[in-house]
C-alpha positions as CSV (number, residue, x, y, z in Angstrom):
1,X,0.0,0.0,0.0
2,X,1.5,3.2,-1.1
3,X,1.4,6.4,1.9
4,X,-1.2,8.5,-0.6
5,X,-3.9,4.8,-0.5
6,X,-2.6,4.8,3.1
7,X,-3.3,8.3,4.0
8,X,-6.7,8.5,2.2
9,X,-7.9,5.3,4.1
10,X,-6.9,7.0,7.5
11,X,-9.2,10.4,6.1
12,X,-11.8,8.5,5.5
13,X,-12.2,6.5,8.6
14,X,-11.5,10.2,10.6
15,X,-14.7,11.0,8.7
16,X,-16.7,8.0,9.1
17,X,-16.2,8.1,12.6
18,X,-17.0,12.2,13.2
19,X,-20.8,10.9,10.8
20,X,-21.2,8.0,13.8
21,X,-20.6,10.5,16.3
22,X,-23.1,13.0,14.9
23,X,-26.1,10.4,14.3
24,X,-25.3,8.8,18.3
25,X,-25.3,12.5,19.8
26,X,-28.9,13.1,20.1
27,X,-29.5,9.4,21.3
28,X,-31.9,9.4,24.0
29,X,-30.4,5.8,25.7
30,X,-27.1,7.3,25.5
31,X,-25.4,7.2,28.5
32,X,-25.0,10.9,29.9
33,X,-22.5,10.4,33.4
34,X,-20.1,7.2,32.3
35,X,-17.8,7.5,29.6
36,X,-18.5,6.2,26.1
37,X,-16.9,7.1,23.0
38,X,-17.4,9.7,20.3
39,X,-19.3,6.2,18.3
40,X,-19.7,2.7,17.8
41,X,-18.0,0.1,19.7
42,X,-15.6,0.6,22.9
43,X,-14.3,-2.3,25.2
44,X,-11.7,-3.2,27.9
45,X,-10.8,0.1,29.8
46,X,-6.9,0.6,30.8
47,X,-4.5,3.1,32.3
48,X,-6.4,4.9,34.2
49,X,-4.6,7.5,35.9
50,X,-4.4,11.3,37.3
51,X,-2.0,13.2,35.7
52,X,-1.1,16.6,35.5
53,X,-4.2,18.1,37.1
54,X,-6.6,15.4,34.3
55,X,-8.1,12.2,34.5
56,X,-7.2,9.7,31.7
57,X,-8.4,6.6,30.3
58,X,-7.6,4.3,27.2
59,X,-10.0,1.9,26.1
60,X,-10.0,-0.5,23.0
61,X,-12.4,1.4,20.5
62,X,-13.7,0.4,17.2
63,X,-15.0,3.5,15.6
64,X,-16.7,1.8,12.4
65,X,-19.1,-0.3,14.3
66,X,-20.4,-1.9,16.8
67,X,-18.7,-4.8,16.9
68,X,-15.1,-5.8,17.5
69,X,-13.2,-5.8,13.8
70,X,-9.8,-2.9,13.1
71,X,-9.9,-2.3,16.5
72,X,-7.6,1.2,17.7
73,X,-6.8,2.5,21.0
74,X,-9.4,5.3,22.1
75,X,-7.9,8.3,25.0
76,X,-10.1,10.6,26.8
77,X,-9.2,13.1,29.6
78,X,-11.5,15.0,32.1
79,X,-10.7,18.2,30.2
C-alpha cells in the first residue's frame, strides 16, 4: 500500500467516525454520566490514571461499528 492509499484510508475512517458521532449524539439511551466514546464500539478500559491536574483513560475502541473488527486504541481526559 503506497502512503497516498494509506493516507486516504486513515481520512476516511476520521470521517466515518465524526458521521457515527453526529447520528449517536442526540441518542436518547445514551449514557449521559459514564464515559462512552465519540461512536460505535468501545471495550476493555486501561490506564487509568491522574496526571497533571486530568483524568485519563484508554480503552479499545472500534469507531466503524459496533462490533469488534480494526480495533484502535481510544484516549479521553477530564478536560
Amino acid at each position: 500500500m503506497t502512503d497516498d492509499n494509506q493516507i486516504k484510508r486513515i481520512e476516511t475512517r476520521i470521517r466515518d467516525a465524526g458521521d457515527l458521532a453526529a447520528a449517536f449524539a442526540h441518542d436518547p439511551h445514551r449514557p449521559a454520566y459514564h464515559f462512552t466514546p465519540p461512536s460505535a464500539w468501545m471495550n476493555d478500559i486501561n490506564g487509568a490514571l491522574f496526571w497533571k491536574g486530568r483524568y485519563h483513560i484508554f480503552y479499545q475502541y472500534n469507531p466503524h461499528g459496533a462490533y469488534w473488527h480494526l480495533i484502535q486504541w481510544g484516549h479521553a481526559s477530564s478536560t
